[in-house]
C-alpha positions, 0 to 999 in steps of 0.5 A: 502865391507862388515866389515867382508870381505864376500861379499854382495852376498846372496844365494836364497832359493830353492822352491820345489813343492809337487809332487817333495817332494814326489817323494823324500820322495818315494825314501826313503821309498823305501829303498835308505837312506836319505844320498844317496838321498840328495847327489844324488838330492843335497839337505841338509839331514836335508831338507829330515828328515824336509820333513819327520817330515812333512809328518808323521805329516799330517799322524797322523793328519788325522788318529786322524780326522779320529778316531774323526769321528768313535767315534762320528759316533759310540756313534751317532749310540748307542745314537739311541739304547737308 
């Protein structure tokens, strides 16, 4: 037995696929909060604002690139009115 009087059971961590993550993160979008969503989906809050970081992350990562590309495309093109 354990010195602290827990025993040795641990809880596993929970995978969730991509296409379940979205699903979620739809719901919310939708207009359901996040309290509402966990509780139904028995999830943490905090697990669905991490979903969220993340997904608004990758969001501004891509529209940087995308920025990135337009400039080079556009100071490309202007180099060839030179």
């Amino acid at each position: 037995m354990c010195s602290n009087g827990k025993d040795n059971y641990q809880k596993k961590r929970r995978k969730y696929d991509e296409s379940f993550k979205e699903e979620l993160l739809k719901m919310v979008k939708s207009g359901r909060s996040v309290a509402e969503v966990s509780r139904t989906m028995d999830l943490g809050e905090n697990l669905l604002y991490k979903w969220k970081s993340e997904e608004k992350s990758q969001e501004m990562s891509v529209k940087t690139l995308v920025n990135l590309y337009l400039a080079i495309c556009g100071a490309a093109r202007a180099a060839r009115y030179v």
